[in-house]
N, C-alpha and C positions, 0 to 999 in steps of 0.2 A: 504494500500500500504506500504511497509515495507519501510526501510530508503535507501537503497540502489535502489531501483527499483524510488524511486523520489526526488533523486540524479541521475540519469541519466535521467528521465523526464526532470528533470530541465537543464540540462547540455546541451540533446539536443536544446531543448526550446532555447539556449542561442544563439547554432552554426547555427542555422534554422535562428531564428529571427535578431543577433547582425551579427554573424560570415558572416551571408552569404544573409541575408534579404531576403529573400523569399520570392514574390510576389504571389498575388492572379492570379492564372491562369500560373504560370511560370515553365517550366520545371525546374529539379532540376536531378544534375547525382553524385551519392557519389561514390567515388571511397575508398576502403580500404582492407587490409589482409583479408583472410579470419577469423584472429582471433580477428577480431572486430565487428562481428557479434551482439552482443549486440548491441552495442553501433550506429553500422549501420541501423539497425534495430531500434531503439529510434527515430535515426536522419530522418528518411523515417516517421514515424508515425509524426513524428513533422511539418516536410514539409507538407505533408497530409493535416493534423490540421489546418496548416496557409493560406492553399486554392491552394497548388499546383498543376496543372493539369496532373503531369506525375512526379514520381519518376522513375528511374532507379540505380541500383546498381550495378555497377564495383567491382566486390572480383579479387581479386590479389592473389595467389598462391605464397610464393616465392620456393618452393619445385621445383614448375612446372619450375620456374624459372631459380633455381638451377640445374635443369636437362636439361635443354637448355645449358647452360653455359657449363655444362661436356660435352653432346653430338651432338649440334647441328653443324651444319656449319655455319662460319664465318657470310657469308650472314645471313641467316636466324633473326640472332642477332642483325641486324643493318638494316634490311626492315620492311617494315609495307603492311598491304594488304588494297585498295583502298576504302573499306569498313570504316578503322578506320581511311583516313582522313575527308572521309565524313560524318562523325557521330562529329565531329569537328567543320567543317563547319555550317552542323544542331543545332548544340547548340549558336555557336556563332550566327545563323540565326534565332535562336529563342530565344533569347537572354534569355538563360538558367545560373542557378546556377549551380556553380561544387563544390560539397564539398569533399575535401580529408581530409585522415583520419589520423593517423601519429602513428607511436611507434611501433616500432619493436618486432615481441617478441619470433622470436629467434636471438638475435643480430650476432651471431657467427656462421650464414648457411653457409655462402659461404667463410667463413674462411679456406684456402689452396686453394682454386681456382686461375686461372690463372688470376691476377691483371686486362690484357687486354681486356680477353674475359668477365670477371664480368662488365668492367665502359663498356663494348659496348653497346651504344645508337643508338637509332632510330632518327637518324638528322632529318632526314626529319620532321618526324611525330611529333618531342619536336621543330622543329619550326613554324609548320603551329599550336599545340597548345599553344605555347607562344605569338606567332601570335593571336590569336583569343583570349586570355585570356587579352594581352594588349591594345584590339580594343575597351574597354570599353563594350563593346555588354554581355559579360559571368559574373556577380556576380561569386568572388569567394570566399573561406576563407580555411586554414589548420587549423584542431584541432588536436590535442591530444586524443590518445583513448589509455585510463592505460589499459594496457596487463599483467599477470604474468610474462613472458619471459622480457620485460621493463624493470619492477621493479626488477626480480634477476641483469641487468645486472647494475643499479643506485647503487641499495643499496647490492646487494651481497646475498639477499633472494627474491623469491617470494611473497613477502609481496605486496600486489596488494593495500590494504587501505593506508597503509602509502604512493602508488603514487599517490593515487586520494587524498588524501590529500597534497601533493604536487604540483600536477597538480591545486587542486583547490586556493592554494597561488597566484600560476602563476598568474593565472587569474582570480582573483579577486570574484571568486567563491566560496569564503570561506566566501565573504560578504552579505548581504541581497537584494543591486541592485548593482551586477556584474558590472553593463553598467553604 
């Protein structure tokens, strides 16, 4: 296994077991870019491993996103369809892990966008999930997932090791037990 492929074993390992504890038998839903696909991918085998009965993975577009924003209607941007409270509900109802994923890695998409229509939020739907997330019923935890686009916008280059070297400072990850 090369040095990088168990550096991210491990890293999942961390966010599975520390970040997010992941029970035997427990759903488990990672939300993250699509450009964290590794790293997503890690985190779902990890969950797996630790005895989780159901992974799902949420990818986020923000392209898809950014094209809403230039062309959708007002509404559109600030509703949610009855489907994604109820998938909210179901986790808080099975008292599921949520792991998001974190680091942008094109920080500068939706740079010129109308200020308004970029922060429109889905009220509803970020209160029925802050709601369910505070009910204690949902393990949750945010990690970190180094991206290229991240790390140009940190340090000024693409240097992708110098952020998991960084990231791994953060968090203690640069030690031999993290926790």
């Amino acid at each position: 296994m090369s040095q990088s492929a168990e550096r991210l074993e491990r890293f999942a390992a961390l966010i599975v077991g520390v970040g997010a504890n992941v029970q035997r038998d427990q759903d488990v839903e990672i939300v993250g870019d699509v450009a964290h696909l590794p790293i997503a991918r890690a985190v779902a085998e990890q969950a797996y491993a630790a005895g989780a009965r159901r992974v799902v993975v949420d990818y986020v577009d923000p392209h898809v996103r950014r094209s809403a924003i230039v062309h959708a209607p007002d509404e559109a941007l600030r509703s949610a369809y009855d489907y994604e409270f109820k998938r909210i509900e179901e986790l808080r109802d099975r008292r599921a892990a949520m792991i998001f994923l974190t680091g942008a890695p094109e920080p500068h998409l939706f740079d010129g966008l109308d200020p308004k229509r970029t922060a429109a939020r889905r009220i509803e739907l970020d209160e029925v999930s802050l709601a369910a997330i505070s009910s204690g019923n949902i393990a949750w935890t945010v990690a970190p997932a180094p991206n290229e686009g991240w790390a140009a916008a940190v340090f000024g280059t693409p240097d992708l090791e110098r952020l998991w070297d960084a990231v791994s400072i953060a968090m203690w990850f640069d030690q031999p037990d993290p926790v």
